[in-house]
TINUZA-538669 format. One record per residue (C-alpha): residue number from 1; x, y, z. Coordinates in nm, 2 decimals. Example, Ala and Ser with C-alpha at 12.3 -4.5 7.8 and 13.67 -1.06 7.14 Angstrom:
1,1.23,-0.45,0.78
2,1.37,-0.11,0.71
This chain:
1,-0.47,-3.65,-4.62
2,-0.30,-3.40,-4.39
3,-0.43,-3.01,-4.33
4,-0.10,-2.88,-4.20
5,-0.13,-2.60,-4.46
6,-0.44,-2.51,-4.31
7,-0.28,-2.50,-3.97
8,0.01,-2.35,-4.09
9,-0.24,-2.04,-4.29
10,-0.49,-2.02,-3.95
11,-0.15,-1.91,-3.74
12,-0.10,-1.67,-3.96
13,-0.45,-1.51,-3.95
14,-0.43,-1.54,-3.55
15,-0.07,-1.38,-3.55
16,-0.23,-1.07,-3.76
17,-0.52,-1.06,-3.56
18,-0.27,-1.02,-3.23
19,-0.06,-0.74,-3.45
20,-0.38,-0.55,-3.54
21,-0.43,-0.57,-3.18
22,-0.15,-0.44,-3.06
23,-0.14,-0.17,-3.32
24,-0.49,-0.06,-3.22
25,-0.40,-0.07,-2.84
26,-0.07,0.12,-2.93
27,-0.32,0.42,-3.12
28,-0.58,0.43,-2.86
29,-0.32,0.51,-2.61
30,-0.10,0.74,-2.78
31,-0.19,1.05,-2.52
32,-0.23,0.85,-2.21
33,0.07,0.94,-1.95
34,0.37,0.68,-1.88
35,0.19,0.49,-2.15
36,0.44,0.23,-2.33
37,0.46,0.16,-2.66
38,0.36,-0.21,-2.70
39,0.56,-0.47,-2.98
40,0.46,-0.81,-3.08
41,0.74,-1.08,-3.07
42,0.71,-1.39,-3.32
43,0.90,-1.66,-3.39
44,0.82,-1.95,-3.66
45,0.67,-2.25,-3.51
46,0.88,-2.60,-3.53
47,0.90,-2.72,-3.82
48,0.74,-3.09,-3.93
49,0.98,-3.33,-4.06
50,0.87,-3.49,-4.37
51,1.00,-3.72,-4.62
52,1.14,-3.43,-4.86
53,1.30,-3.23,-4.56
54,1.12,-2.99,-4.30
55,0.81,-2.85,-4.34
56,0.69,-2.54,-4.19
57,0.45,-2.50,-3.95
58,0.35,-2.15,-3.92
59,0.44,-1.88,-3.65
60,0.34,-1.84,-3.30
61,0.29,-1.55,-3.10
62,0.57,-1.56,-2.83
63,0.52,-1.28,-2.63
64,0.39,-0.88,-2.63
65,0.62,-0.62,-2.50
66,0.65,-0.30,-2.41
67,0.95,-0.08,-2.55
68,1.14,0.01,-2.24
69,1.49,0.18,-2.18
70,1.52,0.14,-1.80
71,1.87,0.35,-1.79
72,1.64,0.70,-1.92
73,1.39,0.56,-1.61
74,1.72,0.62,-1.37
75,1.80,0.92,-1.52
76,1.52,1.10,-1.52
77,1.41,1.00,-1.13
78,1.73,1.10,-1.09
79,1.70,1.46,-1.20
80,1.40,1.50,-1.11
81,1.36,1.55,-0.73
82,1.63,1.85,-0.78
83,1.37,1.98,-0.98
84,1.07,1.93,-0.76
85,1.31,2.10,-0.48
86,1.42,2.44,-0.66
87,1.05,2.49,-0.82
88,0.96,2.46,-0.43
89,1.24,2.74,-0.34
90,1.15,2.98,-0.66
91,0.76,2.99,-0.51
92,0.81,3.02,-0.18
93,1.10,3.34,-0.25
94,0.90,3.48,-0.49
95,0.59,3.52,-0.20
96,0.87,3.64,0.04
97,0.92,3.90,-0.22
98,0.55,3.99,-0.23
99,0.57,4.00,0.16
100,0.84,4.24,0.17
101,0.67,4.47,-0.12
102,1.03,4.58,-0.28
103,1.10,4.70,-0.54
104,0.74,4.88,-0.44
105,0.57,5.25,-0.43
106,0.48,5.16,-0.10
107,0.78,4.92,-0.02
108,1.07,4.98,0.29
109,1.19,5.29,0.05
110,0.89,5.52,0.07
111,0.83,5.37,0.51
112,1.19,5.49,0.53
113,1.20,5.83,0.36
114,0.87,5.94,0.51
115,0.99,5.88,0.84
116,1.31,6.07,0.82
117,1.13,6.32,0.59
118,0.89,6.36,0.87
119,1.22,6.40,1.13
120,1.31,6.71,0.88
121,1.00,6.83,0.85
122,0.98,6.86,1.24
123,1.31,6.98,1.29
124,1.19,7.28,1.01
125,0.91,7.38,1.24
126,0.93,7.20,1.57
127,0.62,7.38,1.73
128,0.35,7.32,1.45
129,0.17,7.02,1.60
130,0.04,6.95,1.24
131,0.42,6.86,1.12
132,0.41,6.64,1.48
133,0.11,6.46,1.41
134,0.21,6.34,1.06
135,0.55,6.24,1.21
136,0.34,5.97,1.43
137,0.16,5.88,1.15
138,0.52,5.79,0.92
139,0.59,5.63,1.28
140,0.32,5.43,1.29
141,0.31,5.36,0.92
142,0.69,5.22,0.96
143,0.64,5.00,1.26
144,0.29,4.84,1.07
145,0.52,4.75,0.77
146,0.77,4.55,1.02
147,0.47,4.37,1.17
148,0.28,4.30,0.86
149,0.63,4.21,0.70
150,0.69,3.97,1.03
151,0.35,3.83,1.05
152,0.32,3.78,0.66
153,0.63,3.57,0.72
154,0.54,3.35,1.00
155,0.17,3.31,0.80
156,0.42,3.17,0.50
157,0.57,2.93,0.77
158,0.26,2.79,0.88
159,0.15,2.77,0.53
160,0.47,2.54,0.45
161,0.42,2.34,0.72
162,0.09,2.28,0.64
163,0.26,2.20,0.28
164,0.49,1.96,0.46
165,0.22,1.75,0.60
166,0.02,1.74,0.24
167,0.33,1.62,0.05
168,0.41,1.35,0.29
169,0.06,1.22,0.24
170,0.12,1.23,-0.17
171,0.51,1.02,-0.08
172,0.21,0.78,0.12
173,-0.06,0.73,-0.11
174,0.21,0.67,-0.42
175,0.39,0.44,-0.22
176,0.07,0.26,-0.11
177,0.00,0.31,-0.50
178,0.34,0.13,-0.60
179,0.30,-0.20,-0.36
180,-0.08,-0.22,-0.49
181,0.09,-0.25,-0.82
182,0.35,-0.50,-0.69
183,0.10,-0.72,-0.58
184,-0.14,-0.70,-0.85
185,0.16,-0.74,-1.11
186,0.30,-1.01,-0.90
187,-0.01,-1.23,-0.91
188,-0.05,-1.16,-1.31
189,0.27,-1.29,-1.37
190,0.28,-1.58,-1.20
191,0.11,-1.73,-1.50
192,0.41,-1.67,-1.73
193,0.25,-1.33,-1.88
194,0.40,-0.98,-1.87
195,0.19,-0.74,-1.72
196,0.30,-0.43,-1.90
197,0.00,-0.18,-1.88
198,0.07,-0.23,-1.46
199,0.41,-0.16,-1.50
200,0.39,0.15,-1.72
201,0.13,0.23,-1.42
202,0.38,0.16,-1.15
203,0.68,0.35,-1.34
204,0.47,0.68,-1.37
205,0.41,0.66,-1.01
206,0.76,0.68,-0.96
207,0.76,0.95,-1.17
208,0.55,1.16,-0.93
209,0.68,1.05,-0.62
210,1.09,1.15,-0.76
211,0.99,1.52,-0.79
212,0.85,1.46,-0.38
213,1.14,1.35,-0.24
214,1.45,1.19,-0.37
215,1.39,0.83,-0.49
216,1.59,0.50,-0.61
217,1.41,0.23,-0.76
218,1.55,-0.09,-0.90
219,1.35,-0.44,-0.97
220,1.59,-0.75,-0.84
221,1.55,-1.09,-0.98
222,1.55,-1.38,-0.72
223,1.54,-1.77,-0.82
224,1.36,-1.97,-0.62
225,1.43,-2.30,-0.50
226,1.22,-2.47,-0.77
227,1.44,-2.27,-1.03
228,1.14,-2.04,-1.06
229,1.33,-1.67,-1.14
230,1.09,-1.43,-0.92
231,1.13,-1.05,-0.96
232,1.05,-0.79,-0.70
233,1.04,-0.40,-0.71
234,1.20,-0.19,-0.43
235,1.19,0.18,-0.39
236,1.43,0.34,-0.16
237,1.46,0.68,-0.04
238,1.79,0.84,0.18
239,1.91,0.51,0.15
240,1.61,0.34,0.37
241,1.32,0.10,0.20
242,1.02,0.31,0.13
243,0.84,-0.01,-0.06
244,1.00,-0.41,-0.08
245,0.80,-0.57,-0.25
246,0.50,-0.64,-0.11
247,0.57,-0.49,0.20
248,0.60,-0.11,0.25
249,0.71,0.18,0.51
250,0.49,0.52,0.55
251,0.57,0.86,0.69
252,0.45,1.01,0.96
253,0.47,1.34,1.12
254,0.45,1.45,1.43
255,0.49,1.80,1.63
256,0.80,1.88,1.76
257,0.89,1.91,2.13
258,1.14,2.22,2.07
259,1.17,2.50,1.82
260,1.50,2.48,1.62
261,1.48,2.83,1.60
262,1.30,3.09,1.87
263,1.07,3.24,1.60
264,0.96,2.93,1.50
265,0.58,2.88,1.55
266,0.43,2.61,1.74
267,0.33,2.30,1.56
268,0.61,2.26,1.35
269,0.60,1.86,1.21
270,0.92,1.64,1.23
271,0.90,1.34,1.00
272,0.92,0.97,1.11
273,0.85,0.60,0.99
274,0.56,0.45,1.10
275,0.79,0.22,1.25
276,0.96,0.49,1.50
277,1.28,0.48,1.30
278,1.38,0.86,1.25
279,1.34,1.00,0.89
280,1.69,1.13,0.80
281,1.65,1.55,0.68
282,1.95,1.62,0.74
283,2.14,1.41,0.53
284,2.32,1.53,0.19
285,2.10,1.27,-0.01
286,1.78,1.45,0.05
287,1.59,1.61,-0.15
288,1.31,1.71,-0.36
289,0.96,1.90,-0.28
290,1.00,1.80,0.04
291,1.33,1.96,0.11
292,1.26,2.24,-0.04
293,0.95,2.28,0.21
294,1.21,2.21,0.46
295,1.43,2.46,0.37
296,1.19,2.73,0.35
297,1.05,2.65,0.68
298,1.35,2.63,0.89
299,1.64,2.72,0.70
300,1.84,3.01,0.89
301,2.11,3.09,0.71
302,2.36,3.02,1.01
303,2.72,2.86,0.92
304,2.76,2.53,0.82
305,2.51,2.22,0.89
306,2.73,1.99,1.11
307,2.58,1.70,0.92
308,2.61,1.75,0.56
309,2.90,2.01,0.59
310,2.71,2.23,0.38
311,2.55,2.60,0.43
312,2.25,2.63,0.62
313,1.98,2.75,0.32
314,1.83,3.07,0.42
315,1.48,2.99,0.45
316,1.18,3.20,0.64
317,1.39,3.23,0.96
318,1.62,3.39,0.81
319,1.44,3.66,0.70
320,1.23,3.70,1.03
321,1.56,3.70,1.20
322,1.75,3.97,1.01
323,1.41,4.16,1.08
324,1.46,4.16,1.42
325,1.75,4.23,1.42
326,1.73,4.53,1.26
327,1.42,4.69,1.42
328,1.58,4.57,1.76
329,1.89,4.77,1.71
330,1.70,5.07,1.50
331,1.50,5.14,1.79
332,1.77,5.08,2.05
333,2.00,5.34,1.86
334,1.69,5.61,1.80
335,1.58,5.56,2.15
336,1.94,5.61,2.31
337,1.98,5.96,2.17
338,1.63,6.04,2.20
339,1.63,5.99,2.57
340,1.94,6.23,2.66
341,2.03,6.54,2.79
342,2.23,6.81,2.59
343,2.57,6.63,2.76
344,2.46,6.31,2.66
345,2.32,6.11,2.97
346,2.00,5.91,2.98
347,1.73,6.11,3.11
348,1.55,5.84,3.42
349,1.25,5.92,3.59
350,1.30,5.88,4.04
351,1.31,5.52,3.97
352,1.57,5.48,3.73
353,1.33,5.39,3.48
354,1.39,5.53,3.14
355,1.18,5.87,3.06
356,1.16,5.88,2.66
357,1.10,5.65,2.38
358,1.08,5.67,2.01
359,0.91,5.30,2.01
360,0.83,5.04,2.19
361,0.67,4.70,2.16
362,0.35,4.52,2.25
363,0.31,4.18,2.49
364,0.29,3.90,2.25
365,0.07,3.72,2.47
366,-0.20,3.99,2.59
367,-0.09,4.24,2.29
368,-0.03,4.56,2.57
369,0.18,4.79,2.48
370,0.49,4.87,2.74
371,0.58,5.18,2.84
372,0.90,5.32,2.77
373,0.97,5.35,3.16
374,0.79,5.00,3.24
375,1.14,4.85,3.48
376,1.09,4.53,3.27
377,1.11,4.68,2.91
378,1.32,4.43,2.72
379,1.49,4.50,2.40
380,1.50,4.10,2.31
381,1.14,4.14,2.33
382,1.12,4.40,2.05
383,1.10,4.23,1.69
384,0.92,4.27,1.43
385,0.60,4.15,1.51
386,0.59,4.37,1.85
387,0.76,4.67,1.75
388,0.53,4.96,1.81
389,0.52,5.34,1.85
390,0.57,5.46,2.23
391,0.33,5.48,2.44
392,0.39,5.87,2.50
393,0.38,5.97,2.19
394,0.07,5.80,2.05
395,-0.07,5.95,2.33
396,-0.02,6.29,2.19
397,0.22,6.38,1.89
398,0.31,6.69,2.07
399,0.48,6.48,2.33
400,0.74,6.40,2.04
401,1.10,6.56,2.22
402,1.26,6.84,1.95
403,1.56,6.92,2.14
404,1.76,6.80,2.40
405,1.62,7.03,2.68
406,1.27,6.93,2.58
407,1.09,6.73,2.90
408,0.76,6.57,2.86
409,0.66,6.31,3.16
410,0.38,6.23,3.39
411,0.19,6.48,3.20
412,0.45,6.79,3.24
413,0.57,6.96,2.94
414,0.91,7.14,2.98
415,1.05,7.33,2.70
416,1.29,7.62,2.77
417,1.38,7.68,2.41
418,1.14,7.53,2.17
419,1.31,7.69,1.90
420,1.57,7.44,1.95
421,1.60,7.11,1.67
422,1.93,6.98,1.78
423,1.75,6.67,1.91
424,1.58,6.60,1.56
425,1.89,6.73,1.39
426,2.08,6.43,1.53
427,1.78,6.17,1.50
428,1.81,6.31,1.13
429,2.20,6.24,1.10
430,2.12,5.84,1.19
431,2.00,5.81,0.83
432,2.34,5.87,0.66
433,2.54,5.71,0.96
434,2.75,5.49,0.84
435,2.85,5.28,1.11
436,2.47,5.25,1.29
437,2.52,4.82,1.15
438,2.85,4.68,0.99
439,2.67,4.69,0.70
440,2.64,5.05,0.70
441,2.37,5.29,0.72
442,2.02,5.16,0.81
443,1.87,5.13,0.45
444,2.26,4.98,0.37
445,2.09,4.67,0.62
446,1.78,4.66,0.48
447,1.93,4.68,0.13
448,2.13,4.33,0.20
449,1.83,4.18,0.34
450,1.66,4.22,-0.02
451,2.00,4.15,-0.20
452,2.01,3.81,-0.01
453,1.62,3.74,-0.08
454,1.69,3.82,-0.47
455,2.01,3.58,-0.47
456,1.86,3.31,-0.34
457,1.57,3.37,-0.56
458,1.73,3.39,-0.88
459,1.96,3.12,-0.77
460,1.62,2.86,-0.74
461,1.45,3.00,-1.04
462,1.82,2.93,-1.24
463,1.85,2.60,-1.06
464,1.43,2.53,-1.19
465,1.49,2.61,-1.55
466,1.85,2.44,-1.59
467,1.69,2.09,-1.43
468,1.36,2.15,-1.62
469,1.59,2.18,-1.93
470,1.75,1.86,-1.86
471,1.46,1.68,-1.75
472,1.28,1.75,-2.07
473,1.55,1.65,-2.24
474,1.53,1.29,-2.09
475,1.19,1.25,-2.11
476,1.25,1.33,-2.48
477,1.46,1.02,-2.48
478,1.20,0.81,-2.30
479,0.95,0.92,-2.57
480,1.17,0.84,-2.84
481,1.20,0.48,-2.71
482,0.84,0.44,-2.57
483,0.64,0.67,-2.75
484,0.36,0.62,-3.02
485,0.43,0.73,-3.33
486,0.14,0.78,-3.54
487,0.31,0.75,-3.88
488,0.49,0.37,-3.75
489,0.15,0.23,-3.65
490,-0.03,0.36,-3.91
491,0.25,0.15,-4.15
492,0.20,-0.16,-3.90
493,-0.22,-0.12,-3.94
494,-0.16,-0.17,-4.31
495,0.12,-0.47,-4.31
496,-0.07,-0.61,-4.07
497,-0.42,-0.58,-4.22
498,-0.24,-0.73,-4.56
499,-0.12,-1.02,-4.36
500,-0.46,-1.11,-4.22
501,-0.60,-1.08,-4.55
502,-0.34,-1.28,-4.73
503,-0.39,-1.59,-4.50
504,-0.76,-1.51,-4.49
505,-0.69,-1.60,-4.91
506,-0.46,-1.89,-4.85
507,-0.71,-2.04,-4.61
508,-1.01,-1.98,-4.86
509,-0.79,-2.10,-5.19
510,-0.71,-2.40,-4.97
511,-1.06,-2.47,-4.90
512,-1.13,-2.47,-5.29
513,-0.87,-2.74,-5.33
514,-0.98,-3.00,-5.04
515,-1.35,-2.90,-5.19
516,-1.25,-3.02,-5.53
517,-1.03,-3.27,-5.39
518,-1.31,-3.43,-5.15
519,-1.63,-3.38,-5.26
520,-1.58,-3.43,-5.66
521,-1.32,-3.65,-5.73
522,-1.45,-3.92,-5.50
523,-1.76,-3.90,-5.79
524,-1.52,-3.97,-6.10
């Protein structure tokens, strides 16, 4: 007597119990991230070939798999580095826009019109030293906005650096993460099985480390001498491994030995391998978080990059720059007509050292302040961060000059006609002067300074939200392929439920039969 049928009824109860299984695996995991949804493959067993034809023999369980489209992988680590580099950008403006306080009550606008109010005021009653002193103070006001504006700026770069360093530790411990899983996934499957909860595992790491920097990852299929077909992951980024395998490359950073631009701080980080090979920023393929830290930190704007033929991103330097340049040629210009005669020379002291000065700028080592007739004042050295009110006149605000006969050094005061505004009458005309920069008047600059910063910022939030619009979109598709769907597995708990419970009652109806069939007809 054979008991195929009970063979045949038992692989049926063993193929439910591996569907329930799955289906429970599949519910449990329905929120947890990169998480696969997981299908069982069947197939019927071989049949037996019996006097009356073939016989079947039940079903096997082949294999369990996970619902994967590989091509939405691509597309979505493809996308989503540009993403990771333009959410970088729309921060790091939008704290540049803090710094610089505009649109603002107390912003460049209000620093600028007090100061030229205070000019008018002067010129209204230049011998009240009441209307002197609170022209210092709009002085003094208007040269602590350029330094606060400068320092908040190189604070940001030092904070992005910082960032720089943070992120390449993140690309690190991911790619560490990724060969881990290699190896572990490696070793699984070396005994015929799939490993798929490591692989979803693996894939969602790429996830992370695409929106770091700009990532391509493929798994190739080598056979073996022995015929054995042996698969291997690789992750590349800028065309150079990252992980092969088993075997893996990390960043480092180190400090750089020059500044690529002079405002730069010290302790900027370069990037290298740990093998010494250099770490390509420059090339057209980067991107991600990590150039978009880049960018910020020492993009200046200037012409074309020689390596990627593109425009040089206007970053923090930028910004510090055009600063510079405009308090280095705002006080240059003031100072010039504020230190002549009526007939327009430069008024010099017996050593041909200058004699008057609207500003001037501290040391940036000791933090002194120069005097306007030091013999080794330097305009260069005036920026942002060291402009300053003159020595002479934070002395005493009556020592502020009203007209062009007005004389006030080594503690002598001459002024024939104090009556006499021309001097502030002309300081005045400088705010409607048109060609004072060749982008017009002084707030004209200033004004394309904060048209550039809201450009580039509305260009990175525009770039943000179109690539988060398309990534969402692919990681819709992903989810439509690998996603759990409640409703589905709910249907597979009850067809697979029935299953087990129909061959639980072909096994039990078969056990009546070989019960009758053994125990009580042998007794007839």
């Amino acid at each position: 007597m054979a008991f195929g049928e009970l063979n045949v009824a038992m692989s049926g109860l063993f193929a439910a119990q591996y569907g329930l299984s799955v289906t429970n695996t599949n519910i449990t995991n329905m929120n947890t991230p990169g998480y696969s949804r997981q299908v069982i493959n069947q197939e019927a067993w071989l049949p037996l070939i019996g006097s009356a034809g073939m016989v079947g023999s039940g079903v096997e369980t082949v294999s369990i798999d996970r619902v994967r489209d590989p091509f939405l992988d691509q597309k979505y680590w493809k996308y989503n580095d540009t993403l990771g580099e333009y959410e970088i950008k729309s921060q790091q403006t939008s704290i540049i826009e803090g710094i610089f306080g505009e649109p603002a009550d107390d912003g460049f606008t209000k620093i600028y019109t007090d100061f030229f109010s205070g000019i008018d005021d002067l010129s209204k009653n230049s011998s009240a030293t009441e209307t002197a002193t609170a022209l210092r103070q709009y002085m003094i006001s208007f040269s602590d906005y350029y330094n606060e504006m400068a320092n908040g700026l190189t604070d940001l770069q030092s904070d992005v650096n910082l960032q720089i360093k943070t992120t390449v530790d993140n690309i690190n411990m991911l790619a560490n993460r990724i060969q881990n899983l290699n190896e572990q996934i490696y070793t699984y499957e070396l005994k015929g099985t799939v490993a798929n909860e490591l692989r979803d595992q693996r894939e969602l790491c790429v996830d992370e480390l695409s929106k770091f920097i700009n990532v391509e990852a493929k798994e190739v299929e080598f056979i073996k001498p022995d015929g054995r077909v042996e698969k291997q992951f690789q992750v590349y980024t800028n065309g150079q491994s990252l992980v092969d395998h088993l075997d893996i490359r990390n960043l480092e950073i180190e400090i750089r030995d020059t500044k690529n631009n002079e405002r730069d701080i010290d302790g900027l980080y370069d990037i290298v391998w740990d093998d010494g090979a250099k770490f390509d920023t420059s090339s057209q393929y980067f991107s991600g978080e990590l150039k978009g830290l880049f960018d910020m930190r020492d993009g200046n704007g200037n012409g074309l990059n020689p390596d990627t033929q593109q425009a040089e991103y206007g970053g923090i330097p930028y910004y510090l720059n055009r600063l510079d340049e405009f308090v280095q040629h705002f006080a240059k210009e003031l100072n010039t007509i504020y230190n002549q005669d009526a007939n327009g020379n430069q008024l010099v002291d017996e050593n041909g050292n200058t004699m008057h000065a609207l500003f001037s700028y501290r040391d940036e080592t000791t933090g002194e302040l120069i005097k306007s007739n030091d013999p080794l004042f330097d305009y260069t050295k005036l920026n942002a961060s060291t402009i300053s009110v003159s020595y002479e006149i934070l002395e005493d605000a009556d020592n502020i000059r009203t007209n062009y006969e007005h004389i006030t050094a080594d503690g002598k005061e001459s002024n024939p006609n104090p009556g006499n505004n021309d001097l502030l009458l002309d300081l005045l005309a400088q705010r409607e002067n048109q060609e004072f920069f060749n982008q017009g008047t002084p707030e004209d600059y200033m004004i394309s300074i904060f048209s550039a910063l809201g450009v580039n910022a509305s260009e990175a939030q525009m770039f943000a939200k179109t690539q988060n619009n398309v990534i969402t979109e692919v990681q819709k598709q992903r989810m439509s392929v690998s996603g759990v769907d409640s409703n589905e597995e709910f249907m597979n708990l009850l067809k697979y439920n029935m299953a087990y419970q129909a061959s639980a009652k072909v096994i039990s109806t078969l056990d009546g039969i070989y019960d009758i069939m053994i125990n009580r007809m042998g007794s007839w």
